[in-house]
LUMNUNU-371586 format. One record per residue: residue number from 1; residue in three letters; chain; z, x, y of N, C-alpha, C, O in turn. Coordinates in steps of 0.001 Angstrom, whole numbers. Each point is the difference from the previous one (the first is absolute). Example, Ala and Ser with C-alpha at 12.3 -4.5 7.8 and 13.67 -1.06 7.14 Angstrom:
<sites>
SITE num residu chaine n.pz n.px n.py ca.pz ca.px ca.py c.pz c.px c.py o.pz o.px o.py
SITE 1 ALA A 7800 13190 -5690 0 -890 1190 0 900 1200 665 1036 -19
SITE 2 SER A -1385 -1386 1069 60 820 1190 730 -770 1090 169 509 1108
</sites>
This chain:
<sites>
SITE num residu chaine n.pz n.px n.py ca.pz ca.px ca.py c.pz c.px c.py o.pz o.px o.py
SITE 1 UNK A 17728 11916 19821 -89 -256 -1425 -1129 826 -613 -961 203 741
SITE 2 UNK A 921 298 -1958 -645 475 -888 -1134 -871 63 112 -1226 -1
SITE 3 UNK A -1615 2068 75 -818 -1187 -628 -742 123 -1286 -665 953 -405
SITE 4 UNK A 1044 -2752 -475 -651 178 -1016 -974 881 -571 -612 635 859
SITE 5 UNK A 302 -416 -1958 -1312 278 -806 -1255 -747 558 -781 476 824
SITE 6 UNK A 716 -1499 -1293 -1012 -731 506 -415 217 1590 -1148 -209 393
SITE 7 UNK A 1972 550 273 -690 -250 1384 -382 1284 574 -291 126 1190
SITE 8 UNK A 293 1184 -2350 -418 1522 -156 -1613 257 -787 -584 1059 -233
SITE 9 UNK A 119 -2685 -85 -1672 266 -476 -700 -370 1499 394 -575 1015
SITE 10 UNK A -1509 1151 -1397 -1079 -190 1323 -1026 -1131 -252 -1189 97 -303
SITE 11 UNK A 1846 -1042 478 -835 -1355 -399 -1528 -440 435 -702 -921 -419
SITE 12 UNK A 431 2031 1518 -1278 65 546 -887 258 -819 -1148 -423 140
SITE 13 UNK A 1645 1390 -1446 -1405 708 -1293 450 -1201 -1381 -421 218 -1136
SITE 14 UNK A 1028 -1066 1348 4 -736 -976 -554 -1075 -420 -124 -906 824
SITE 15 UNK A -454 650 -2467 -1224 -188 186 1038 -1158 -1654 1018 290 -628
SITE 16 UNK A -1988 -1573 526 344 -791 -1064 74 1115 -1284 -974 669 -347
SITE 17 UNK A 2385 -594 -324 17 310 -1342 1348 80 -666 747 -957 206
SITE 18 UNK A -326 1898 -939 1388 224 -510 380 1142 397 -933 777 200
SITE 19 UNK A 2251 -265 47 699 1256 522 1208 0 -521 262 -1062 -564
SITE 20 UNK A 662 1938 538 1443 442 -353 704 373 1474 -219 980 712
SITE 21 UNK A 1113 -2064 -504 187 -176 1495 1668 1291 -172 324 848 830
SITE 22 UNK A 206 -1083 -1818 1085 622 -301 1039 -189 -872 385 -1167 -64
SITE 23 UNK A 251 2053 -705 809 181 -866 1505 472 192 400 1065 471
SITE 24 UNK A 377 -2217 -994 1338 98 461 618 -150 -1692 -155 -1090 -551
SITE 25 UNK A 960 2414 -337 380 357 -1089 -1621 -507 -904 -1161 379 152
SITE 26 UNK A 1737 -1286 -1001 -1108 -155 -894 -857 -1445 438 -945 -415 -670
SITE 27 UNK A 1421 -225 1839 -1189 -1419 347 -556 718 1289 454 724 887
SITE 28 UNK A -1720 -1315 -1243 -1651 659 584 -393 -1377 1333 253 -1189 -194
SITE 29 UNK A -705 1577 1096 -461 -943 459 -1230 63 384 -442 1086 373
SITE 30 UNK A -287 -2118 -383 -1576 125 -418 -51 -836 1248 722 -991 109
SITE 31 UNK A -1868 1501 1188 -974 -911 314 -1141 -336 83 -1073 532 285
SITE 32 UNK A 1498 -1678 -627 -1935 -829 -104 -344 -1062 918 262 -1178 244
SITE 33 UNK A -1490 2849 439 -632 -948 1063 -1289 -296 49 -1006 665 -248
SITE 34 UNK A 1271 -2394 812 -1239 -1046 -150 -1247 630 892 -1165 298 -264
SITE 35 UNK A 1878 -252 1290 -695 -158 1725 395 1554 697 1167 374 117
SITE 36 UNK A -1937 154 162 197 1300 1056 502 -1121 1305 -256 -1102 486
SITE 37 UNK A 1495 2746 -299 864 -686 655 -679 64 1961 -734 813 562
SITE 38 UNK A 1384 -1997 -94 -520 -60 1643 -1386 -512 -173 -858 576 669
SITE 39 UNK A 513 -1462 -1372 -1697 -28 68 370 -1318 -898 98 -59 -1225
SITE 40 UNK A 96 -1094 2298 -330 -1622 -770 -1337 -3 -444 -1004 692 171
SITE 41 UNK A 1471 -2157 -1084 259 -504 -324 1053 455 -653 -268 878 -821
SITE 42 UNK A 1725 -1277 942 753 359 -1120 249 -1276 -857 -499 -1119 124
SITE 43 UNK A 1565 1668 -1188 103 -1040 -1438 647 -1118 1273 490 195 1112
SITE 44 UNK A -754 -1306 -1854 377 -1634 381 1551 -72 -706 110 446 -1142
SITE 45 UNK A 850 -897 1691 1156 34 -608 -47 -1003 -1560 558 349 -1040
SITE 46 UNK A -1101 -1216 1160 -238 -941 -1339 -929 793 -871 523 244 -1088
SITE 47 UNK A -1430 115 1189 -812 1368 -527 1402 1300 -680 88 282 -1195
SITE 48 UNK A 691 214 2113 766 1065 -770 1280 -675 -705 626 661 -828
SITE 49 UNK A -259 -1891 1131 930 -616 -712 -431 -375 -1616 663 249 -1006
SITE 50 UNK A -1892 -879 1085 -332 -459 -1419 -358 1466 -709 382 272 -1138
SITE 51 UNK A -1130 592 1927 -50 1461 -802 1577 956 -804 205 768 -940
SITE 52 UNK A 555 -1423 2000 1312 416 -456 844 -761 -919 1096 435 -354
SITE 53 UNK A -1518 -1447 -7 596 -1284 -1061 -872 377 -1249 431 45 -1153
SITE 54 UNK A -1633 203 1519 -973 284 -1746 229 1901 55 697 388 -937
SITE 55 UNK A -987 278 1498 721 1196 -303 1116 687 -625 -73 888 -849
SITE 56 UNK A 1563 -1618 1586 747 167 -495 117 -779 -1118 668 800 -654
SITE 57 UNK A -757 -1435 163 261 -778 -1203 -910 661 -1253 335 271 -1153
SITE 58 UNK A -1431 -144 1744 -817 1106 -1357 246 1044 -126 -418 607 -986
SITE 59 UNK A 1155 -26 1893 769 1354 128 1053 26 -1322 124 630 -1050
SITE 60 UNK A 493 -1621 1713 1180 50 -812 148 -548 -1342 1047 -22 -647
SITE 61 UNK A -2648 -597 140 326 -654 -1425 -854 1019 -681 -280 -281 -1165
SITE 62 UNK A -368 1814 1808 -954 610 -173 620 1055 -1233 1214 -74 -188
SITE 63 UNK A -1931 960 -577 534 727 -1256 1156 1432 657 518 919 -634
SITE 64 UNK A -435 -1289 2259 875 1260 806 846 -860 917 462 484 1033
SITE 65 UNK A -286 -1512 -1314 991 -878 580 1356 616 355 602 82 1070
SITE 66 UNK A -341 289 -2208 1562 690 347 284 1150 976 1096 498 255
SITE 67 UNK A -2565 -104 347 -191 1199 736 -30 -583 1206 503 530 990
SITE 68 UNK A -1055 -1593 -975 -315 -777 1586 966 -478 625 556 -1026 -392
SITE 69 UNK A -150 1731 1559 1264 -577 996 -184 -785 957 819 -892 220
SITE 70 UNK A -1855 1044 496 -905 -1654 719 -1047 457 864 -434 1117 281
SITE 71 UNK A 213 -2019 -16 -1400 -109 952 326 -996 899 587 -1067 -181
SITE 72 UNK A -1136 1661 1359 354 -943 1135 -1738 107 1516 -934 798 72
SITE 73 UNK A 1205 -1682 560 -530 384 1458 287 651 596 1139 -234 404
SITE 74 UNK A -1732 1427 130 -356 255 1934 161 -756 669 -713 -992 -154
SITE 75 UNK A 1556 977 1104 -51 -361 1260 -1159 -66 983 -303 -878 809
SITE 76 UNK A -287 2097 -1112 -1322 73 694 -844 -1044 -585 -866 -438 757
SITE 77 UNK A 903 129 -1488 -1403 -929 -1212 -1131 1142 -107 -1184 -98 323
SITE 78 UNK A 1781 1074 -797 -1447 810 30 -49 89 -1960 -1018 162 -674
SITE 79 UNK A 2239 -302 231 -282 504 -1450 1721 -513 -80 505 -701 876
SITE 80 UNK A 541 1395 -2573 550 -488 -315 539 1301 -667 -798 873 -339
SITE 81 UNK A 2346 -706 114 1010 1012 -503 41 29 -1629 899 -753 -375
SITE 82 UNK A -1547 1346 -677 563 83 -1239 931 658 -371 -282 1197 58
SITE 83 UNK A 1607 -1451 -539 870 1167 -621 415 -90 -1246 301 -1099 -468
SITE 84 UNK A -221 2249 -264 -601 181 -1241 1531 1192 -319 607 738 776
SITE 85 UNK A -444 -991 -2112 1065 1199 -515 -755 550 -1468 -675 -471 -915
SITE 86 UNK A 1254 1770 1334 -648 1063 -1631 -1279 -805 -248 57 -698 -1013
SITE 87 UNK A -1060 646 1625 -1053 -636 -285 -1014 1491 410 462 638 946
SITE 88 UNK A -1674 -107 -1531 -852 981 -313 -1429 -905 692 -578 -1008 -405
SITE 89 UNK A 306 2061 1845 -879 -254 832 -1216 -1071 -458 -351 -1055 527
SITE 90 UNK A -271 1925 -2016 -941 -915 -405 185 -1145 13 -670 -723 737
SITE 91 UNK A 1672 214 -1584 735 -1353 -477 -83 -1123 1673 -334 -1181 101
SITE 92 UNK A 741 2065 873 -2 -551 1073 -1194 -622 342 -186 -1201 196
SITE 93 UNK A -665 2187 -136 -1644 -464 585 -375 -1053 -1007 -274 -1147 356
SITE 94 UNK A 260 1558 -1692 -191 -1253 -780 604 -1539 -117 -586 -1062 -208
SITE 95 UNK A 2059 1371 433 133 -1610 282 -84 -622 1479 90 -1150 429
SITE 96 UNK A -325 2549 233 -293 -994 1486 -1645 -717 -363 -239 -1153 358
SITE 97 UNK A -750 1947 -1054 -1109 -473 -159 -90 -1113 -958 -935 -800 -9
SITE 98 UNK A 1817 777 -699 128 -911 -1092 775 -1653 868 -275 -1179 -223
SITE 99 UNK A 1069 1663 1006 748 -924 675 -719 -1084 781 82 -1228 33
SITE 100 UNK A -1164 2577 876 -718 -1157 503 -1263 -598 -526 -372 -1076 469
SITE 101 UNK A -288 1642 -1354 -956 -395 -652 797 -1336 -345 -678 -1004 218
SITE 102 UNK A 1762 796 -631 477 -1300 -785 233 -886 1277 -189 -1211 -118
SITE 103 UNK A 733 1913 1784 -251 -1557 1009 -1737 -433 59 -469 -1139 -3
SITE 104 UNK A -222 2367 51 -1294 -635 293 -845 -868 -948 -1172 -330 183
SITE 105 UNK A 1879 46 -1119 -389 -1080 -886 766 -587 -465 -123 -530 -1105
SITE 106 UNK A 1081 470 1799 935 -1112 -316 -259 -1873 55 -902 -287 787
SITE 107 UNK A 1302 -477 -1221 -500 -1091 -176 1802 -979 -216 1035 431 -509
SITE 108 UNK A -1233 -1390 945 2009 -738 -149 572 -58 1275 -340 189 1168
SITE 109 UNK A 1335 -520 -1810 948 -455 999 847 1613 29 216 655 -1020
SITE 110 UNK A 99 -315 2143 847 1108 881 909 70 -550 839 -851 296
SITE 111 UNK A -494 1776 -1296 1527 6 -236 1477 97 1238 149 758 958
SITE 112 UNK A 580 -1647 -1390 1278 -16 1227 -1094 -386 1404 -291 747 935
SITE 113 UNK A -165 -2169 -1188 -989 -412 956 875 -1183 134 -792 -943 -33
SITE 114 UNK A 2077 431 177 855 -1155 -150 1047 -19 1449 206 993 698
SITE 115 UNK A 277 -2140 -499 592 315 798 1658 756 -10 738 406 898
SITE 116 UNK A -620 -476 -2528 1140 -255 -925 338 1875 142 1047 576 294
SITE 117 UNK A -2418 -22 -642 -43 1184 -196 -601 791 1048 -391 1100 -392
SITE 118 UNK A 197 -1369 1702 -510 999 1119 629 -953 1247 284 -1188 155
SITE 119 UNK A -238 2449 646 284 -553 1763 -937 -719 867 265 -877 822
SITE 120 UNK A -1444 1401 -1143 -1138 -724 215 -1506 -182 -812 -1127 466 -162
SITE 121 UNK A 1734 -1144 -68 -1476 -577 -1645 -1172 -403 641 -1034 218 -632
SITE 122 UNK A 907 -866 1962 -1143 -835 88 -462 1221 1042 -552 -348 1043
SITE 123 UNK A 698 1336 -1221 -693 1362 775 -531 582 -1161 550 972 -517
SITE 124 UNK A -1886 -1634 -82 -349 1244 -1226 -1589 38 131 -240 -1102 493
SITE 125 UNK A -1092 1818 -677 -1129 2 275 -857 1109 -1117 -588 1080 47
SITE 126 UNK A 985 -2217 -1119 -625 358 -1143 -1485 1037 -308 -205 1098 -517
SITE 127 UNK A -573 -2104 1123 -1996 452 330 354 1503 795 -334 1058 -532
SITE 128 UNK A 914 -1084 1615 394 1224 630 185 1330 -296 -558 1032 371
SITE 129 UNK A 1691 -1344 -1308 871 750 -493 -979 884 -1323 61 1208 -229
SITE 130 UNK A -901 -2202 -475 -939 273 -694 -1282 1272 674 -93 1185 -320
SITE 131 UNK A -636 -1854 1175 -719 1202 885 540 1427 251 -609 1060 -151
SITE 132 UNK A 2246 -1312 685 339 1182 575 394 1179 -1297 22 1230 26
SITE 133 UNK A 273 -2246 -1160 474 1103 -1083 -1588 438 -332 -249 1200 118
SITE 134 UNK A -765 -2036 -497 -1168 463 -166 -541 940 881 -820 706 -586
SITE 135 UNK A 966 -406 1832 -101 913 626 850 1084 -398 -479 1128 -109
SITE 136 UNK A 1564 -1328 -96 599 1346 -641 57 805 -1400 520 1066 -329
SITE 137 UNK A -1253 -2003 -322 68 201 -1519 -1828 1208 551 -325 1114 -410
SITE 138 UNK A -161 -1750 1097 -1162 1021 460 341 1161 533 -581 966 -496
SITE 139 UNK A 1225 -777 1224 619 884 915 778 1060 -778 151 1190 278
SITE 140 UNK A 391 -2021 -1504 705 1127 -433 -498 733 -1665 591 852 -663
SITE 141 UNK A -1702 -1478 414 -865 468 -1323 -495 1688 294 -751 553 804
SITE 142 UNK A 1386 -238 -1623 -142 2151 -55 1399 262 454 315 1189 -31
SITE 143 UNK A 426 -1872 367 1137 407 626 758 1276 -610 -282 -60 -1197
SITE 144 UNK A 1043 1109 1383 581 789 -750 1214 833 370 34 342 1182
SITE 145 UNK A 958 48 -1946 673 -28 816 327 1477 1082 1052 250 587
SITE 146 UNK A -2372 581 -586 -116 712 1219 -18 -696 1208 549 492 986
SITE 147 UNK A -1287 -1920 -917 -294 -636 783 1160 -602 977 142 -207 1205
SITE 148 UNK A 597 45 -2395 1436 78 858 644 321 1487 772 -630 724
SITE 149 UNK A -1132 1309 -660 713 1153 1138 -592 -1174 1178 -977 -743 -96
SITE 150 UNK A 1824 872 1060 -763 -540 1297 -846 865 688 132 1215 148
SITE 151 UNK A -1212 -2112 349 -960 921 783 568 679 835 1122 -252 438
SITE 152 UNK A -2002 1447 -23 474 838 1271 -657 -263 999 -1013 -625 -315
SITE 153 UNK A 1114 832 1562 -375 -303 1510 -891 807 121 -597 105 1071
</sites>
């Protein structure tokens, strides 16, 4: 078998931030990573679940909503997949910074925190989820989108 994109970066020089993992016609896929990869502590699954319930949802009620195709987890727990259509690099860095600036001060109840509305609701780690975006809202201040590119080895 062919192997993916993803499993053609050198995860050894990768370091917490944002990248352009790849482009298929006009949707972009963005990753954003928490944790350099192979080097625990990685994300706590209740930690990237609630990041992915307040993310996507501010994503999508955000002034580029109609651009946002989803956001999801890694498998690895190292970080998380953005994909984005006709959306302009800047715009990107800004609502990822904007995105998480809004978990790390988030305050409420979890949107789609029900049992009505998720597979597993009572897996969510609010305080967590808070730190780790605050760590990234640091991580990614100057960001630009030269910065983009994945590191080289």
């Amino acid at each position: 078998m062919k192997r993916i994109a993803s499993f053609e970066i050198d995860h050894d020089v990768l370091v917490p931030g944002l990248y352009t993992s790849r482009q298929d016609g006009d949707v972009v896929t963005y990753d954003l990573r928490f944790v350099r990869p192979n080097t625990p502590p990685f994300l706590p699954n209740a930690v990237m679940h609630t990041i992915e319930h307040l993310f996507a949802t501010y994503a999508r009620n955000s002034r580029l909503a109609e651009k946002v195709i989803y956001f999801g987890p890694m498998g690895c727990r190292t970080g998380f997949y953005f994909l984005v259509r006709d959306m302009a690099e800047a715009d990107v860095i800004a609502l990822v910074q904007e995105t998480l600036a809004f978990v790390a001060g988030f305050e409420g109840v979890i949107p789609g925190s029900t049992a009505i509305e998720c597979g597993n609701y009572k897996e969510h780690d609010l305080p967590g989820a808070k730190v780790q975006a605050a760590a990234m809202v640091t991580a990614l201040t100057g960001w630009t989108p030269e910065k983009l590119q994945y590191p080289k080895a």
